[in-house]
N, C-alpha and C positions, 0 to 999 in steps of 0.2 A: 504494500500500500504506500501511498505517494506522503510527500513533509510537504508538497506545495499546493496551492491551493486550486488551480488547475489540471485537468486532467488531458495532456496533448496526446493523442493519438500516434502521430508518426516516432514519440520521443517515449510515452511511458508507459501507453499501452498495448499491448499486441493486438494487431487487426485480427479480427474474426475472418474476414474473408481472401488473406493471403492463401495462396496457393499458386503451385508450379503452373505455368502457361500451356492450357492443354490445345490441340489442333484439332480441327473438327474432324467427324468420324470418316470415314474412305468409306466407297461407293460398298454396298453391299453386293455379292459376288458368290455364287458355291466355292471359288477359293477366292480370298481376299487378303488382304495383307490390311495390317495394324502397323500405324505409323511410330516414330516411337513415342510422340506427343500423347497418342491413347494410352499406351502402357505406363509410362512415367517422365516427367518431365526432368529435363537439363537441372544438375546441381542439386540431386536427390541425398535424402538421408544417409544410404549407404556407400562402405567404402569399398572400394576395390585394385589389390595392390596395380602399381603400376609398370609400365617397361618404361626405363629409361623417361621416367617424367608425359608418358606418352598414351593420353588416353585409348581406352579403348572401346569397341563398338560392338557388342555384343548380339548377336542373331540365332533367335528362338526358333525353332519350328515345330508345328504345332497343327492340329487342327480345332474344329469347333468341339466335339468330345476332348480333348484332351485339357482345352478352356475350360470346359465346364468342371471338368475334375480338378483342376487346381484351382477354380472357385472354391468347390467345395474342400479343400483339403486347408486353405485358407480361412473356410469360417470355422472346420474342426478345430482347428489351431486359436481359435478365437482371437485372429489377426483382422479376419474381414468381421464387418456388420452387417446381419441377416437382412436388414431392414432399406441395404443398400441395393439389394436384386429388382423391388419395384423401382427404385431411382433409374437404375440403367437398366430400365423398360425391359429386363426378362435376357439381356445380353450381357452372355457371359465377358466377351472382351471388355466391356463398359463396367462391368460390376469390378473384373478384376484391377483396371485402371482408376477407379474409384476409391477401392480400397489402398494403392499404391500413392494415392494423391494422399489421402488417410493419413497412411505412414508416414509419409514426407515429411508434411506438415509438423505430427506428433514428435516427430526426433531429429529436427533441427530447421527442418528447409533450407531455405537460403542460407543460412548461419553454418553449416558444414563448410569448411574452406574449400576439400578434396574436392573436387566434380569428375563424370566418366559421363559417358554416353552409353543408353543402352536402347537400342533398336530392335526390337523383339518382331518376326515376320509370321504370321498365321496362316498356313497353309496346309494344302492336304497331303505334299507330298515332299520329301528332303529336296535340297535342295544344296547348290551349292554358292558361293560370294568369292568372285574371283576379283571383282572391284577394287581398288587403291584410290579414296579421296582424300587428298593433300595430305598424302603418306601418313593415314593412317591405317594401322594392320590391323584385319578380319580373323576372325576363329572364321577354321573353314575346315573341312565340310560340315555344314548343317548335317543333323541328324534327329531321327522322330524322339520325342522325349517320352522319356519311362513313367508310370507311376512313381516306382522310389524314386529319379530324379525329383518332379514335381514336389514329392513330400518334404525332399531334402532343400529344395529351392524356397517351398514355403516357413518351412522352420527359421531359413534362414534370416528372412525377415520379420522374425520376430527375436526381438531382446532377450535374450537367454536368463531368465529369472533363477535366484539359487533357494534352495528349500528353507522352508521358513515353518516356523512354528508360527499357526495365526492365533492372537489374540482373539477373545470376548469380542472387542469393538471393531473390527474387522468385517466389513458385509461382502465385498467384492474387490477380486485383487486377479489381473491380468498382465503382461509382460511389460502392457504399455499404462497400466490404470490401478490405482489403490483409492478405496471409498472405505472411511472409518464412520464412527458417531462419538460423538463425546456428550457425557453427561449433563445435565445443567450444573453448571458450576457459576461462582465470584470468580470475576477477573479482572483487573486493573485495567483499564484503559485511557488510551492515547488520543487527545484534541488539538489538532492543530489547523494552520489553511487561516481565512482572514474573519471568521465566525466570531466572534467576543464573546457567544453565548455557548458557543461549545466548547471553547478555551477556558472559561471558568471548570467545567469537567474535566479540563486535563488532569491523570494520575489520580483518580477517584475508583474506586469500586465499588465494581457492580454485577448484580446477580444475572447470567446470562441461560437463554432455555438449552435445551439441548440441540444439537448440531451436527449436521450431515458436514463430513470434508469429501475432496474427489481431488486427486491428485491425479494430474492426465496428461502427461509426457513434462512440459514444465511448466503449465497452467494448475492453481489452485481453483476451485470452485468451493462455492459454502451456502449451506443450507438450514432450514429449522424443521423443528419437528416439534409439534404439542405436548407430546408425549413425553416420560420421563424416563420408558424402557425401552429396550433393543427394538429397532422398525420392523416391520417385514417388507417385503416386497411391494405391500397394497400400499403402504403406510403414504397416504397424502403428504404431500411437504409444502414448507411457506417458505418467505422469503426470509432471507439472511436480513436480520435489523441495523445493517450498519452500513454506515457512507463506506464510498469506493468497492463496492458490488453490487453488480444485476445482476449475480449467481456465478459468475467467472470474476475473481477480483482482480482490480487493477494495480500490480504489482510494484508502479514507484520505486520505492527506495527498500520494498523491504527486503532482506536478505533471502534469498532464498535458497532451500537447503541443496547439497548436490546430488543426493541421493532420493529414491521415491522407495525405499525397503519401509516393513514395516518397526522398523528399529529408528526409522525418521518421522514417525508421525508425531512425538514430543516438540521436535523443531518444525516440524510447519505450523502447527497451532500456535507455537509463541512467537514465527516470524509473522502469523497475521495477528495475534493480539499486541506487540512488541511494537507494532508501527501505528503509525497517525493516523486518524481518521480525519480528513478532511474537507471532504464536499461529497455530495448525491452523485452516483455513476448512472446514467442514461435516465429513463424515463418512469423507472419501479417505482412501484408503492412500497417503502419499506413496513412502514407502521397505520394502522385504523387509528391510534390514538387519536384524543379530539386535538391534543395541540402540538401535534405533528412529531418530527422524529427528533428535535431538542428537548421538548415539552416531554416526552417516553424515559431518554435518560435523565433528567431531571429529575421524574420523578420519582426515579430507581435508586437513588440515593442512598446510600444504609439499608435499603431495602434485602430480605433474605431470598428472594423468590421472584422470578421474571414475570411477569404476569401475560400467560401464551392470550388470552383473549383478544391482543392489538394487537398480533400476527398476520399476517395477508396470505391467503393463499399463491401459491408458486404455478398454480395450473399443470404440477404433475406428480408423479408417484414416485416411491426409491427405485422401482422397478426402470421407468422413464429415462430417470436420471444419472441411472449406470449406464444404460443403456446407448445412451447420448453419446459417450464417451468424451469426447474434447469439443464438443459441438457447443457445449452453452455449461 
């Protein structure tokens, strides 16, 4: 969370809608080829060592069953999102380029220094690339891909998690995502930005409800919950009571941890309690209270007990909201 009072977008907060430059889809064909802008865009997540400083251009070959099965071996690996097959209207090439934009985005994008190029070609039958563009070199000969390759190809984009013993507060934990709850608790908090009325609450405590986290590549997200035990799945959620979130917080200044194990959910909760609260992010309702969201901690003062009744609903469920992943 941000020490100023401002919230600039290009400087402290991460755009929602960055993503790799994708090309639009090639003519549909019984064999057709995918360009590499469908599969994965230029200056992706992943590394790939190099020759002599000397990218390289990688070529798939493939058919539409063989697509469809490293969709699906992608959502087994709960790398792909289920909910991404209607997005790309029932096309496997589309689902799996969607989910690679996914990826991208989740671990690192643009911020990876390394870049390679990878041109992945859909076809029905091998193939060969004797081509040399401004001397760069081809893996050649193509060849039909295996089940186990795929499985092994899928694996490989996902983050290799090390075994963990999961805590109680623990609801959902995948390669790329960890979703905790913490209980209602007192907690000190931080007023800063150019409010006069919220800078008197600076370094006061106060009784907070309990709380959905979601840690989702290196985006925080934060949630409420009415309730004062473990959620289920149904459990309704509301909105997180506090400046600088609309459910994805606006990271500023606060530290953020370097790891997403569940041996770091102590430091993310106290890098978003440990920082400023200083202005409203986007257009949420945080609080019903009658006199709005200064008037709420105001009146929580000493108080032992968050009072959930001036809670807003979030418009979705814990179920939703894992489900989302890095989306909101």
């Amino acid at each position: 969370m941000p020490r100023t009072a401002t919230c600039h977008r290009s400087l402290r907060c991460r755009s929602r809608g960055q993503r790799a430059h994708l090309q639009p889809h090639t003519t549909r064909r019984p064999t057709r080829l995918a360009s590499s802008g469908q599969l994965m865009g230029q200056g992706s997540g992943l590394l790939i060592p190099r020759l002599n400083a000397v990218p390289l251009v990688h070529r798939l070959v493939a058919d539409d069953r063989l697509a469809v099965m490293l969709a699906k071996t992608l959502v087994e690996l709960d790398i792909a999102v289920p909910g991404d097959w209607k997005r790309a209207e029932h096309d496997p090439t589309s689902f799996i380029r969607i989910t690679l934009e996914r990826w991208i985005h989740t671990h690192g994008g643009p911020a990876i220094r390394h870049r390679f190029l990878l041109s992945a070609v859909i076809s029905n039958t091998p193939c060969e690339w004797a081509e040399r563009e401004a001397g760069i070199p081809y893996l050649t000969p193509g060849e039909a891909l295996t089940t186990a390759f795929l499985r092994t190809l899928a694996q490989g984009f996902g983050a290799q998690v090390k075994p963990e013993i999961l805590p109680d507060n623990v609801l959902a934990r995948t390669p790329d995502m960890l979703v905790w709850w913490s209980r209602p608790r007192r907690r000190v908090m931080f007023f800063g930005g150019t409010d006069e009325e919220a800078r008197k609450l600076n370094g006061l405590v106060f009784p907070h409800p309990a709380l959905i986290f979601k840690v989702a590549g290196r985006d925080l997200f934060v949630r409420a919950i009415a309730a004062s035990s473990r959620p289920k799945p149904e459990t309704p959620l509301k909105t997180a009571p506090y400046w600088n979130t609309d459910g994805r917080v606006c990271p500023g200044s606060m530290r953020v941890p370097d790891t997403s194990d569940v041996a770091s959910i102590p430091q993310w909760e106290d890098a978003f309690f440990q920082s400023e609260f200083t202005h409203a992010a986007g257009a949420v309702r945080l609080t019903s209270h009658p006199e709005g969201f200064i008037g709420l901690w105001r009146s929580l003062v000493d108080r032992k007990q968050f009072p959930v009744q001036y809670l807003t609903d979030a418009g979705e469920t814990l179920q939703e909201f894992v489900a989302h992943g890095n989306e909101r």
